[in-house]
LOPA-506884 format. One line per field, with one value per residue (C-alpha): residue number from 1; residue in one letter; y, z, x. Coordinates in pm, 1 decimal. Example, Ala and Ser with C-alpha at 12.3 -4.5 7.8 and 13.67 -1.06 7.14 Angstrom:
REM residues 2
seq	1,2
type	a,s
v	-450.0,-106.0
w	780.0,714.0
u	1230.0,1367.0
END
This chain:
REM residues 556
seq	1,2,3,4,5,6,7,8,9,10,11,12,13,14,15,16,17,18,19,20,21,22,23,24,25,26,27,28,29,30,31,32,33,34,35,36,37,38,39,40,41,42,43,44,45,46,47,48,49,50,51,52,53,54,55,56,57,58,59,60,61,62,63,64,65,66,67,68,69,70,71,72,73,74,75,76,77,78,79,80,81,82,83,84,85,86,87,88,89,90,91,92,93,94,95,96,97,98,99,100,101,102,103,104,105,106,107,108,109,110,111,112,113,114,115,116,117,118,119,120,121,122,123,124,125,126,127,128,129,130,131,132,133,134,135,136,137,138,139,140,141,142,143,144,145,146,147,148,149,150,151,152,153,154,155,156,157,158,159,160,161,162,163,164,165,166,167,168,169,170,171,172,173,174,175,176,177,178,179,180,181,182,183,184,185,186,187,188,189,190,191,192,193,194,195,196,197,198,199,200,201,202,203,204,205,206,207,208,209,210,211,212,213,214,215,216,217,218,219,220,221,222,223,224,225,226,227,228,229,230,231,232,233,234,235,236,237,238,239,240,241,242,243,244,245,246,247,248,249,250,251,252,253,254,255,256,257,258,259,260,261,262,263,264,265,266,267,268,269,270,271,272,273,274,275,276,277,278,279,280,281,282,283,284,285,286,287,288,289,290,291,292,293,294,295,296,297,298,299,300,301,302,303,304,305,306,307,308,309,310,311,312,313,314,315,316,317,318,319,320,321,322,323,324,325,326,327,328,329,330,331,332,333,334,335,336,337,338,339,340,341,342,343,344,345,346,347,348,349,350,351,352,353,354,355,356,357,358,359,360,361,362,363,364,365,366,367,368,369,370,371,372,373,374,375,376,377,378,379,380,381,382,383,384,385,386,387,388,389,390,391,392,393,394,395,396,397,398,399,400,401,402,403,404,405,406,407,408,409,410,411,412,413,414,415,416,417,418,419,420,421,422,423,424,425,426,427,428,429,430,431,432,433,434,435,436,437,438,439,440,441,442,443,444,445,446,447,448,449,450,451,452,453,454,455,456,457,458,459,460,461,462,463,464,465,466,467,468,469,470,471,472,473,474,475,476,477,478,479,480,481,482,483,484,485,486,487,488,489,490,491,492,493,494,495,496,497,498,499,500,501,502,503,504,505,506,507,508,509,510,511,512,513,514,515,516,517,518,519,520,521,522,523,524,525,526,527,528,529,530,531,532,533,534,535,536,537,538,539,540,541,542,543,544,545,546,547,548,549,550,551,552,553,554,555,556
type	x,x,x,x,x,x,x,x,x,x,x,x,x,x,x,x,x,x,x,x,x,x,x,x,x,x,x,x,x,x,x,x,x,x,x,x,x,x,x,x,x,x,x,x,x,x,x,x,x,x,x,x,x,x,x,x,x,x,x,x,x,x,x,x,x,x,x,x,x,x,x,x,x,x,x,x,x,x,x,x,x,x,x,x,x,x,x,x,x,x,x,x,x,x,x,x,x,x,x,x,x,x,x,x,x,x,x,x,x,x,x,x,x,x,x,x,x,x,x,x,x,x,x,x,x,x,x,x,x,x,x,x,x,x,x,x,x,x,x,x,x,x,x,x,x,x,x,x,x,x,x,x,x,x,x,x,x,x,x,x,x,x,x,x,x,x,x,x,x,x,x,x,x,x,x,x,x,x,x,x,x,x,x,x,x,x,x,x,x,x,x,x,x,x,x,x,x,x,x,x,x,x,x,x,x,x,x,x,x,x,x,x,x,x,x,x,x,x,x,x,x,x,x,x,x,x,x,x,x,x,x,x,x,x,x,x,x,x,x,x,x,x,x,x,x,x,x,x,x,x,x,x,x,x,x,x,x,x,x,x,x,x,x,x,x,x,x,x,x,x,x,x,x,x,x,x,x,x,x,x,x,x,x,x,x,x,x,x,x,x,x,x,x,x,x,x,x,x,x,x,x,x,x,x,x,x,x,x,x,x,x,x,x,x,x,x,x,x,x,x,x,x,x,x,x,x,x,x,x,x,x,x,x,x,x,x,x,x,x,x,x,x,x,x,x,x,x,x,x,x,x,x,x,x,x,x,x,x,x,x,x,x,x,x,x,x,x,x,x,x,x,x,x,x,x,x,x,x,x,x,x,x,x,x,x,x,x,x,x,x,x,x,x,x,x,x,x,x,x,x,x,x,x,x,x,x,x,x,x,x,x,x,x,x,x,x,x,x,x,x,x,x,x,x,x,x,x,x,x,x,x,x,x,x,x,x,x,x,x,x,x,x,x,x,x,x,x,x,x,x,x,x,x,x,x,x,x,x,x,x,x,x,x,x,x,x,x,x,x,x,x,x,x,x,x,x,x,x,x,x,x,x,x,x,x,x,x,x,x,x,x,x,x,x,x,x,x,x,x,x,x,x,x,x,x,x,x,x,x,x,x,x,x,x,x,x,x,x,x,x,x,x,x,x,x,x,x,x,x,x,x,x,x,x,x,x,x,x,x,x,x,x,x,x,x,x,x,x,x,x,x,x,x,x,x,x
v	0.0,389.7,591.8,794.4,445.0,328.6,672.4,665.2,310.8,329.8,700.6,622.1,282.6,528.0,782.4,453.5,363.9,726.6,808.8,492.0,523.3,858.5,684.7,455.7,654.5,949.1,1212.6,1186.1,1462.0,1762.2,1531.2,1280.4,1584.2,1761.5,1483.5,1159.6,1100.2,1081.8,728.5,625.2,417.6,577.2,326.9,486.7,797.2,818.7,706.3,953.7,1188.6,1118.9,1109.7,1432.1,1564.9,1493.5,1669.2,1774.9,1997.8,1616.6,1384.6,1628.4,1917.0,1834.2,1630.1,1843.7,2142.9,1895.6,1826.4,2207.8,2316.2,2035.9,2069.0,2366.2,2169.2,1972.8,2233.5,2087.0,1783.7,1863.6,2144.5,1898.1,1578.2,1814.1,1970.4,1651.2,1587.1,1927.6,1848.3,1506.7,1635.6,2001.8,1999.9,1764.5,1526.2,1882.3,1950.1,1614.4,1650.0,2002.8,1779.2,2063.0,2074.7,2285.4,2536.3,2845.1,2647.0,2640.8,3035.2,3097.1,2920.5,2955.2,3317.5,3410.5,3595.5,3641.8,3863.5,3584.5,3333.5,3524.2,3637.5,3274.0,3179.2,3441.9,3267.8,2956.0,3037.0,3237.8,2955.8,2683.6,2860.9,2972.5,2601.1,2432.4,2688.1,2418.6,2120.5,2196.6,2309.9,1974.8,1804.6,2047.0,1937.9,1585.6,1612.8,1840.2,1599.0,1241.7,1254.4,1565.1,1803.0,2164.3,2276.5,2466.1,2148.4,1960.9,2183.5,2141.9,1810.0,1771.4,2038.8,1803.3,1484.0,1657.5,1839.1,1490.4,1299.1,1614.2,1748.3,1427.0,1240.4,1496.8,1427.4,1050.1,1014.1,1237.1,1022.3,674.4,765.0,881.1,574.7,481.7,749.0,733.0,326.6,462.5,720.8,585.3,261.0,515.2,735.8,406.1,140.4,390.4,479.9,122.3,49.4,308.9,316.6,-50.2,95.9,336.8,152.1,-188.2,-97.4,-118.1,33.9,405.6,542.7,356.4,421.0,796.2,716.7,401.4,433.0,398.4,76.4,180.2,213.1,477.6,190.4,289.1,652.7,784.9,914.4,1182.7,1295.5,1224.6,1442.3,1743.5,1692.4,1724.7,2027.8,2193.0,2118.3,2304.0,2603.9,2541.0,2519.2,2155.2,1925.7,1868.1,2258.7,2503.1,2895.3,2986.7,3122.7,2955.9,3198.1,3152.1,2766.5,2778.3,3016.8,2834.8,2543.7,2643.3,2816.1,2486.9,2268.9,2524.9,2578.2,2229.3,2234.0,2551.9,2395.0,2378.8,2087.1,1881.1,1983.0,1873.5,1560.3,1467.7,1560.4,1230.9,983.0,833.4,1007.0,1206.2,916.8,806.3,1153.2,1107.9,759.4,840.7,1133.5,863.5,659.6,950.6,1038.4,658.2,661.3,1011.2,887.6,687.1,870.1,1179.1,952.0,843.0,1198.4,1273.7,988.1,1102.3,1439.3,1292.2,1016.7,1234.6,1558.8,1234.0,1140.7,1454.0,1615.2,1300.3,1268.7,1601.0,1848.1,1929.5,1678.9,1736.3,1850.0,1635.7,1349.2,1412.3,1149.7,1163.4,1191.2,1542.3,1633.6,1537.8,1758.7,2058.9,2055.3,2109.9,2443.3,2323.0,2242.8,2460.2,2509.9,2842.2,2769.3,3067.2,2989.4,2824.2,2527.6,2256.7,2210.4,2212.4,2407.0,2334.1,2572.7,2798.5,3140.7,3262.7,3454.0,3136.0,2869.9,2731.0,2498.8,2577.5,2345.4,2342.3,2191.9,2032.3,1823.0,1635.8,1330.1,1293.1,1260.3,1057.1,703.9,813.4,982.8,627.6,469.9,258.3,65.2,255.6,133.7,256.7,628.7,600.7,460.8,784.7,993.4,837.4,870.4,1263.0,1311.7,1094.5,1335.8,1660.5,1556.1,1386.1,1726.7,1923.8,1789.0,1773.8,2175.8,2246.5,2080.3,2324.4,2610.1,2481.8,2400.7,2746.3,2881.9,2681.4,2568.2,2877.6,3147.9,3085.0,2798.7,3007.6,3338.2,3483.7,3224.2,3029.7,2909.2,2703.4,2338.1,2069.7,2012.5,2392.0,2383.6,2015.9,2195.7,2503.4,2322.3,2125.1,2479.3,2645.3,2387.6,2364.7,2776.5,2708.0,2433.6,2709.8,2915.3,2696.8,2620.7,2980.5,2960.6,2635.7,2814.1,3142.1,3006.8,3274.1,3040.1,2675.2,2451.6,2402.3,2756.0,2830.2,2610.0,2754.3,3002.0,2900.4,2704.1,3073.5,3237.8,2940.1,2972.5,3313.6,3326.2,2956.2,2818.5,3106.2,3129.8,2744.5,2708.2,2991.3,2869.8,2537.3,2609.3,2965.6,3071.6,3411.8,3522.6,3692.2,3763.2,4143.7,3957.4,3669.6,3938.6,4135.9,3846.8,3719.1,4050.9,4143.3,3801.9,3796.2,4147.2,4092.0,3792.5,3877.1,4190.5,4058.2,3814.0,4009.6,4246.7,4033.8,3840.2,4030.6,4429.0,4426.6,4091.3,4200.7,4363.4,3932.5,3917.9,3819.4,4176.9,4304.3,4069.2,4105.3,3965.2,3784.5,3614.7,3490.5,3553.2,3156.7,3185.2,3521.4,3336.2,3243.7,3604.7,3653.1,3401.8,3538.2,3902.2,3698.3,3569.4,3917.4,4092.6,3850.1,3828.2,4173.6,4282.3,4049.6,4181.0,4561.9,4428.1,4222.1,3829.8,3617.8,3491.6,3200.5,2965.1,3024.8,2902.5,2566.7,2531.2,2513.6,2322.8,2049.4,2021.2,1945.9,1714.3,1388.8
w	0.0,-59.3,246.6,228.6,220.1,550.3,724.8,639.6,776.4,1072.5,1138.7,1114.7,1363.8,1604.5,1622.1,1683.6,1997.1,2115.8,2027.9,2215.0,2541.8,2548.0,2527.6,2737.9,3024.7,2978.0,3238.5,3496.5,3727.8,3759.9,3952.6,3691.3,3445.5,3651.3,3829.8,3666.5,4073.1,4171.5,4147.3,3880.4,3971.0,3946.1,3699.2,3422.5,3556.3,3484.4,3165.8,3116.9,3215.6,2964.3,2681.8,2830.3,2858.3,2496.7,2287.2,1923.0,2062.0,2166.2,1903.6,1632.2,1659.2,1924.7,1765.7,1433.7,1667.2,1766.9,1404.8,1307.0,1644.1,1753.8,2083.3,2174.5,2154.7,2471.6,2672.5,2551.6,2691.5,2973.7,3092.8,3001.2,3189.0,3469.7,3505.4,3639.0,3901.7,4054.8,3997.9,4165.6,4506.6,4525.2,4364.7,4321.8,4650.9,4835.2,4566.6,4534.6,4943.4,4905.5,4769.3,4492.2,4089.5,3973.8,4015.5,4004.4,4354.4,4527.6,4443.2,4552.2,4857.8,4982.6,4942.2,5060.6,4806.1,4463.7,4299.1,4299.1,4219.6,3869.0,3768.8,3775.1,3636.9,3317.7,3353.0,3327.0,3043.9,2871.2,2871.2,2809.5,2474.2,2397.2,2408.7,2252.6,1934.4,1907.1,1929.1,1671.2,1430.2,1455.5,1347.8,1034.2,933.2,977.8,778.1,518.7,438.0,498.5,386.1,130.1,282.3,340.1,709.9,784.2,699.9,909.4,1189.8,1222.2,1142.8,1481.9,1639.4,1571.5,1719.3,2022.8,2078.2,2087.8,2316.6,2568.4,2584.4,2642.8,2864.9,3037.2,3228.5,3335.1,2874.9,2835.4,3100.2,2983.8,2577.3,2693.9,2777.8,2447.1,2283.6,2454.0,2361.8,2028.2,2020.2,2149.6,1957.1,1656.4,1763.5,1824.4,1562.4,1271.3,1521.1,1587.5,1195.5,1101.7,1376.2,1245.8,862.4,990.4,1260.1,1265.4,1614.2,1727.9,2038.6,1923.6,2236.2,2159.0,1748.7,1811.2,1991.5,1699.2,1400.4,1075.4,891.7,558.5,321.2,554.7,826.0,1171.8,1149.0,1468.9,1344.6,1455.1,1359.6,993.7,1116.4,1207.7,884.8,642.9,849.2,860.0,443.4,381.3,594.0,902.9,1269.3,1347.6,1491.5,1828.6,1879.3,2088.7,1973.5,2269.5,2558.1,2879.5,3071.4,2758.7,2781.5,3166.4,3178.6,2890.6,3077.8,3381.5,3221.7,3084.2,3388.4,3627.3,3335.6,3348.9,3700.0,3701.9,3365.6,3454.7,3284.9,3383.2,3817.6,3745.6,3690.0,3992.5,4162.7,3942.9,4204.6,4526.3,4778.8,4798.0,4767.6,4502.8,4337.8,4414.9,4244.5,3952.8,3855.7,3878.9,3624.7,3386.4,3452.4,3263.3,3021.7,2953.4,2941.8,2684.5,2366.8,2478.4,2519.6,2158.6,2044.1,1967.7,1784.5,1588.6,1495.5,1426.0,1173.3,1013.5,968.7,805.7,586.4,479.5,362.4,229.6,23.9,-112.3,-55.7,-403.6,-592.7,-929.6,-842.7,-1139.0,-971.3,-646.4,-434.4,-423.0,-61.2,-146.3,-408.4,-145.1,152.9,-124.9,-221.0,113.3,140.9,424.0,182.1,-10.2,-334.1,-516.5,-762.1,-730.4,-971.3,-1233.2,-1205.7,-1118.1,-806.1,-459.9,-309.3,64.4,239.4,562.2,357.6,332.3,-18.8,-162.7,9.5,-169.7,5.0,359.2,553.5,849.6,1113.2,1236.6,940.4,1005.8,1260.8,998.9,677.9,823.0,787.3,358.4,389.7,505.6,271.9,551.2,448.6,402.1,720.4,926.8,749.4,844.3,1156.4,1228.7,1083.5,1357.6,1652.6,1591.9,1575.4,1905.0,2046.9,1979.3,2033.1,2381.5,2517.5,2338.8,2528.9,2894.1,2781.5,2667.3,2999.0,3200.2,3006.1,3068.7,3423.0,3454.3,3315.9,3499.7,3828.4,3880.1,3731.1,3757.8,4078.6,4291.8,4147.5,3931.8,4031.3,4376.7,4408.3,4024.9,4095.8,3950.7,3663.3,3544.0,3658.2,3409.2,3112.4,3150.2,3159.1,2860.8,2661.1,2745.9,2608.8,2281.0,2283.2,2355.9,2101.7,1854.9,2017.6,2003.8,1594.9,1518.9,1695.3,1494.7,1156.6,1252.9,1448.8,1629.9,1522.3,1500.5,1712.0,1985.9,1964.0,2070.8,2326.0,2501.0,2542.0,2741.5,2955.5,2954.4,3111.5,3325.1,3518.5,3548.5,3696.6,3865.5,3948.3,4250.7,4350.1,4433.8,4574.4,4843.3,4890.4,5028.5,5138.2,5266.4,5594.7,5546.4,5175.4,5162.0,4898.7,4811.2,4761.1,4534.3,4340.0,4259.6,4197.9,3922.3,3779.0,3714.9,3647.8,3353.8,3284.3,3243.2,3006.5,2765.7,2729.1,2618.6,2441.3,2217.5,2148.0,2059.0,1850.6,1702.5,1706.1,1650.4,1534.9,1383.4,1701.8,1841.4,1846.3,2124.6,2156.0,2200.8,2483.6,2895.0,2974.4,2675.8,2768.9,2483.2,2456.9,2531.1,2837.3,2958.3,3160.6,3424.6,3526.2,3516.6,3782.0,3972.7,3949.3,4073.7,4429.2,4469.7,4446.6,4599.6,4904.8,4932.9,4939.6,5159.1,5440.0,5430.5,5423.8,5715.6,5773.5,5617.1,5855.7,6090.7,5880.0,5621.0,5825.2,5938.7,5606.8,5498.9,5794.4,5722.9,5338.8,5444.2,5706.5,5563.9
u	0.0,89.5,223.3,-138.9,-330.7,-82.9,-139.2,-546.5,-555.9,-363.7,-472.6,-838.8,-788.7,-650.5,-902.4,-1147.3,-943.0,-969.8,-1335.9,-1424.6,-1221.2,-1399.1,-1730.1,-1632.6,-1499.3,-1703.3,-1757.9,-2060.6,-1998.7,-1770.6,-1513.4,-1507.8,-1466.7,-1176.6,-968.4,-1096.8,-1238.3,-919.9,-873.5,-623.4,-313.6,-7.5,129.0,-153.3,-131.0,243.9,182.5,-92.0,141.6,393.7,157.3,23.3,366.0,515.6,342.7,372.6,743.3,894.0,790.0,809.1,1005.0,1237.1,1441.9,1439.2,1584.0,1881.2,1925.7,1976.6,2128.2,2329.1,2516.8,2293.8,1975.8,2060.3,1871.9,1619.3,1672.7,1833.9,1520.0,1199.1,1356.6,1528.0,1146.6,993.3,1251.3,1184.3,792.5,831.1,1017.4,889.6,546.4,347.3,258.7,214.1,-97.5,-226.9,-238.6,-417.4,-675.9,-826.6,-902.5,-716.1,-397.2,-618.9,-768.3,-442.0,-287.7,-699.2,-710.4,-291.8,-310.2,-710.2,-772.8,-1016.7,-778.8,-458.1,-754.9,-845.9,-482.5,-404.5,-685.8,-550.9,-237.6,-352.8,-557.9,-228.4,9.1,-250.3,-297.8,58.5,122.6,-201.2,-67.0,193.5,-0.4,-263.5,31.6,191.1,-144.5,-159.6,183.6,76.9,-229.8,-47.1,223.5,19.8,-304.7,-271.0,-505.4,-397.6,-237.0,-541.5,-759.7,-564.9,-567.5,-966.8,-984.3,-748.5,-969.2,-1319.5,-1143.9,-1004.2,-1376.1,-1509.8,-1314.0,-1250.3,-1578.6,-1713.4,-1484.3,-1345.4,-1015.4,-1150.8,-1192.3,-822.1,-667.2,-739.6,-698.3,-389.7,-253.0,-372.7,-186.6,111.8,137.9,84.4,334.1,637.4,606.8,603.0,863.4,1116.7,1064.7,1190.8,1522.6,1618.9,1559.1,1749.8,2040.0,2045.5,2128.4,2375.2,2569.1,2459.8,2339.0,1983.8,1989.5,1931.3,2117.3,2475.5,2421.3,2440.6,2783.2,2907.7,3070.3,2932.7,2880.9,2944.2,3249.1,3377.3,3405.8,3574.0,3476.2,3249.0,2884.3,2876.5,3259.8,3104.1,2791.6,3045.8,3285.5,2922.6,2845.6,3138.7,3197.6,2877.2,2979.7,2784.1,2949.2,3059.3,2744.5,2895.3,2976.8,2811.6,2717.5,2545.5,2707.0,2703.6,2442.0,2197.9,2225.5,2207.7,1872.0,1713.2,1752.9,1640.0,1362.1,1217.8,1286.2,1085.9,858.7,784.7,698.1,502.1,262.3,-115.2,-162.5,104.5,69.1,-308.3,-254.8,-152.9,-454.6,-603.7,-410.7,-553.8,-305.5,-1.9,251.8,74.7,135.2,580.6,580.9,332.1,591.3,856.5,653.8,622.8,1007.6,1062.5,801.0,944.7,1312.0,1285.4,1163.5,1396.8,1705.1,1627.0,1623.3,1968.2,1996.2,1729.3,1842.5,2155.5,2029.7,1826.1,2054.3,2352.2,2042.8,1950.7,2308.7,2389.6,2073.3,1966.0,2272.5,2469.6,2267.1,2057.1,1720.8,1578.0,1693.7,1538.6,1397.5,1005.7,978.6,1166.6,896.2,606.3,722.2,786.6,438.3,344.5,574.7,763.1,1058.4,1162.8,1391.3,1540.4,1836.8,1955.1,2261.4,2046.4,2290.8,2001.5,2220.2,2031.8,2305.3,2275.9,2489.5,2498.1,2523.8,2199.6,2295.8,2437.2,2159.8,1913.1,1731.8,1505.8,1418.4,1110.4,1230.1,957.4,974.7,1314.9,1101.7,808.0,1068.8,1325.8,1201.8,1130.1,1445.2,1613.2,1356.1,1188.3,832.3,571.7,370.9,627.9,583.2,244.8,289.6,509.6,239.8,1.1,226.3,283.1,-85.4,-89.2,127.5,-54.2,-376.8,-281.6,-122.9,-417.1,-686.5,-509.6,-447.6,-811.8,-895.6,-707.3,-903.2,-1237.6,-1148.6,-1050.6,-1305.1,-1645.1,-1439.8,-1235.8,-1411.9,-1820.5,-1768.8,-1495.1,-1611.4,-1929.7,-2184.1,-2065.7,-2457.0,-2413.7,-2555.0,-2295.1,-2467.8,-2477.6,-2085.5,-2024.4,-2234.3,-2004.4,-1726.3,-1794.7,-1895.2,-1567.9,-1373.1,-1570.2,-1482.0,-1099.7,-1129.4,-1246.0,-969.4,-687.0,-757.4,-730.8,-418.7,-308.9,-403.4,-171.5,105.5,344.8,611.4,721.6,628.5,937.6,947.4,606.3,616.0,931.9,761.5,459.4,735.1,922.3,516.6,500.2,837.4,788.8,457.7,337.3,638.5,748.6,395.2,341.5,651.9,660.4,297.1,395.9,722.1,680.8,416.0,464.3,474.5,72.0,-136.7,11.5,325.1,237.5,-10.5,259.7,511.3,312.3,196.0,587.1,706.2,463.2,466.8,881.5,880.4,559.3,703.8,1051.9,930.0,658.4,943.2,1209.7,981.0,704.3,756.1,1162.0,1280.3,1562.5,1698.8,1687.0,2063.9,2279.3,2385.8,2073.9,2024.0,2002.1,2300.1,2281.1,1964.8,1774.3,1339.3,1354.4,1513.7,1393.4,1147.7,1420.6,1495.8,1108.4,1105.3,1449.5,1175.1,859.8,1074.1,1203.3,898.8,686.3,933.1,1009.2,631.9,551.4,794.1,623.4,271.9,30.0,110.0,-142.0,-414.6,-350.9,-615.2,-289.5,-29.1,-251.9,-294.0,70.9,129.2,-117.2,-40.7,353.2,245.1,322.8
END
């Protein structure tokens, strides 16, 4: 069969599995909807986690970032596994043991006040759909390339699928079709590395390919010294070298590993376990699952950046391989002979390059590129959409939550009975569904990018708040309040400039400290603790009820 009739077939059996777990599992009350009644294992919770966790930025575009950054892209790896370590010992058995829904219900609650309750309730809302931007992207690429329908088409195909299965299952339907996807994914995601570290080094353990030597005619020579003598032919800096500067790879890291920590819809799911030591050893579980598909990744990037110079750089375009033709009639490759020589000329000088490259393509083209069976494109094609749609719906959940928990329950209408609270829950995330396509369609960039980002907003606003909340008695509301307010206020602002009003002022020099938009959100946070500590010494103590509080929720 065709790669379209693989990717229809295997795509379509998918959706199946997830349509019915959400029929299955459906939602009956708001704490079905919210928590999933608190009463999943932590062995499928971790793996709900995971699937919840990778999204459309790991599976897809993670690994294409390696490709183009090399060395550099370890922050990557380093911040989103570093994340759950701090979210396993700081985080989460102190919020499972607070016993709420939602975030929004802790900053309320910890600080006594409405006001902290509704500006995280707009934070929530903020990073849930900076990042969801991402995830509905990565399904338009999918769709685009796979099943020949336009980005945009794809986009709301993902939107109607995820509409069904969280609207209707809620977080009991999200959490059990993410096992599902995750199974899905990270099958996907490994059988084309092994295949193809196989074809390379003769190794199939991904892991120890990236660090074998080839098993070609150039026998004996290390993969990825071959990997840094084709980059640095073509003009680029060698693979295994670094152009950031230390402070920029040290706050982007940080940035995503407290990021990670402070994300709504990640801390949530912890609230879906029995008890608080069920919370600690779920996060283990999700640390694992997690492990393995981003311990795979750099010998991803590094397969498919030796594929792709090998296969496509100085070579006729008339002889092209088709899987080249297929991703350039999707616009996300990209050809200019510039010369007129019918050379693709594949260098770093911008003047003299002729071919671009997405990035978030390098994952979905790798197993054509290494001209794997079709099934296994497909297969690919099915895991990425696994991905997205998995961390879509736990991040559509945290906007609805927000929205009829936080907002109407906690807020506007405390009298609303819990059937009114369920139907508004179920209407706000058809609106963020709406919401989060529009975003998909007009992307503020790709897809990692984006969702550094939200992991940027999160550090900078959640991530000081929770943890002077449990770890602090005396940080009050004024404090927190204005923590957030300037954390988020700092990094939006440096962000939205860097980015979108003077982009071509994004340049090292430029920088605070050298502190690049994608790791601003680490001195947001450094901002948030100062502020929040240092207004909390002029103004009142919190209230006694407080302190218990924070006493009983670190009680073990």
């Amino acid at each position: 069969m065709s790669v379209r009739a693989w990717t229809l077939l295997l795509v379509a059996l998918s959706f199946a599995v997830y349509i019915g777990i959400a029929i299955w599992t459906r939602a009956r009350n708001t704490k079905d909807f919210y928590v999933a009644s608190g009463g999943v294992s932590p062995l499928v919770n971790g793996m709900a986690t995971a699937a919840d966790w990778m999204s459309a930025a790991s599976f897809i575009s993670m690994a294409g970032l390696i490709s183009f950054m090399g060395r550099d892209g370890a922050v990557y790896l380093m911040g989103w596994t570093g994340g759950y370590v701090l979210l396993a010992l700081l985080i989460a058995p102190y919020l499972r043991k607070f016993g709420k829904y939602t975030v929004p219900d802790f900053i309320g609650d910890r600080y006594y006040s409405q006001t902290a309750r509704v500006l995280a309730v707009v934070c929530a809302i903020f990073i849930s759909f900076t990042y969801v931007a991402g995830q509905m992207r990565g399904v338009g690429i999918v769709f685009s390339r796979f099943l020949d329908v336009g980005i945009n088409q794809g986009v709301l195909i993902g939107m109607a699928i995820v509409f069904f299965y969280a609207v209707l299952g809620g977080m009991k339907g999200i959490t059990y079709t993410q096992v599902a996807q995750y199974c899905i994914l990270i099958f996907a995601y490994m059988l084309p590395a092994i295949f193809i570290s196989l074809m390379i080094t003769g190794n199939p353990i991904p892991q120890i390919g990236l660090g074998s030597t080839v098993d070609s005619a150039e026998k004996g020579v290390y993969l990825l010294d071959k990997l840094d003598g084709l980059s640095t032919s073509l003009g680029f800096n060698a693979y295994t070298s670094g152009s950031k500067s230390t402070i920029d790879v040290l706050f982007i890291t940080l940035a995503l590993m407290v990021g990670t920590a402070g994300l709504p819809h990640v801390i949530v799911r912890f609230y879906t376990v029995k008890k608080a030591a069920s919370a600690r050893v779920s996060a283990v579980w999700a640390l694992l699952f997690i492990g393995i598909l981003y311990t795979t990744a750099p010998a991803v990037a590094a397969f498919a950046r030796t594929n792709l110079i090998e296969t496509v750089a100085n070579k006729p375009y008339q002889e092209s391989p088709p899987w080249f033709l297929e991703w350039e009639s999707t616009g996300l490759i990209k050809f200019n002979d510039k010369n007129k020589d019918g050379l693709i000329q594949y260098l770093a000088n911008e003047e003299t390059n002729e071919l671009t490259v997405d990035r978030d393509i390098m994952v979905l083209a790798n197993p054509e590129i290494a001209k794997l069976p079709n099934w296994i494109v497909g297969l690919v094609a099915a895991g990425a959409l696994a991905a997205a749609l998995s961390t879509a719906a736990g991040l559509l959940l945290v906007i609805s939550s927000a929205v009829a928990h936080d907002l109407l329950k906690k807020g506007f209408k405390p009298d609303i009975c819990e059937k009114g609270e369920l139907r508004s829950a179920r209407v706000a995330a058809g609106l963020a569904v709406l919401i989060a396509g529009y975003f998909g369609i007009n992307p503020p960039g790709f897809v990692a990018q984006v969702v550094a980002f939200a992991f940027g907003l999160a550090a900078a606003t959640f991530f000081p708040a929770i943890l002077l909340g449990i770890f602090t008695k005396w940080v009050n509301k004024e404090g927190a309040i204005a923590g957030i307010i300037s954390g988020l206020t700092f990094t939006t602002c440096y962000i939205v400039y860097f980015k979108f009003i003077n982009p071509s002022a994004n340049t090292p020099a430029n920088w605070i400290w050298g502190i690049s938009p994608e790791g601003i959100g680490s001195l947001g946070m450094l901002i948030n603790f100062a502020v929040s500590v240092t207004v909390s010494k002029v103004t009142p103590a919190p209230p006694s009820s407080v302190v218990d509080l924070v006493e009983n929720i670190r009680t073990p």
